[in-house]
Residue, then its C-alpha position, 0 to 999 in steps of 0.5 A: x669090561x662088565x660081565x653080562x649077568x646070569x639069572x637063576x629062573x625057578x618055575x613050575x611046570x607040569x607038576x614039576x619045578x625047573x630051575x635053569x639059567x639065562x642071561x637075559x629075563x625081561x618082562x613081555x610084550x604078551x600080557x602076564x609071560x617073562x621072556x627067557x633067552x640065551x639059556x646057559x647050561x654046563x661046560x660042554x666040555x664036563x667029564x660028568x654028566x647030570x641027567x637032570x640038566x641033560x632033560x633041560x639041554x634036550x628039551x630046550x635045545x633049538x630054543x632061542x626065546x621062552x615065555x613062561x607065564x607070570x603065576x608059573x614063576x617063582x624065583x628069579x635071582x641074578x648069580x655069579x655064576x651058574x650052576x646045574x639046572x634041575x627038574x624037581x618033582x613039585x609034589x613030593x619034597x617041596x614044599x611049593x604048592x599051586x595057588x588055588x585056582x577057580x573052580x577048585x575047593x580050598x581045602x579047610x583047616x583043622x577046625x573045620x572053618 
């Protein structure tokens, strides 16, 4: 029998990027959101623990269906297995930034264009 497979979401939210599993995405009824379900987090029974996938258990905990919007994405890949989920400050060492959006100026290049 197949094993059902895991997905690694990575998305941003409130100035931070969340990188968590579930073991099933798909595309909603709603207009531009992808529903998460079935979150998939550490072995409960793990000596150590993380406090960043602790924030992630504690906030998604009761949670049985998310809809994250479409431009917040930015990576699905499906995995063996799964791994730790993180919460990322988004502007400090990443590199990802927001697409700019109406009413924000683009910021000009070195030449001044």
């Amino acid at each position: 029998m197949a094993k059902s497979p895991i997905y690694k979401v990575i998305f941003h939210n409130n100035n931070q990027v969340y990188e968590l599993y579930a073991r099933a995405i798909y595309q909603s009824e709603l207009y531009g959101f992808i529903e998460v379900e079935e979150f998939v987090f550490g072995d409960p029974g793990q000596i150590v623990v993380n406090p960043g996938e602790e924030k992630l258990k504690n906030e998604f905990s009761g949670v049985t269906r998310s809809y994250l919007p479409m431009h917040s994405i930015i990576r699905v890949d499906e995995v063996e297995k799964e791994g730790p989920g993180k919460i990322l400050d988004a502007e400090g060492g990443s590199n990802v930034r927001h697409f700019p959006m109406g009413g924000q100026p683009i910021p000009k290049g070195p030449s001044g264009e």
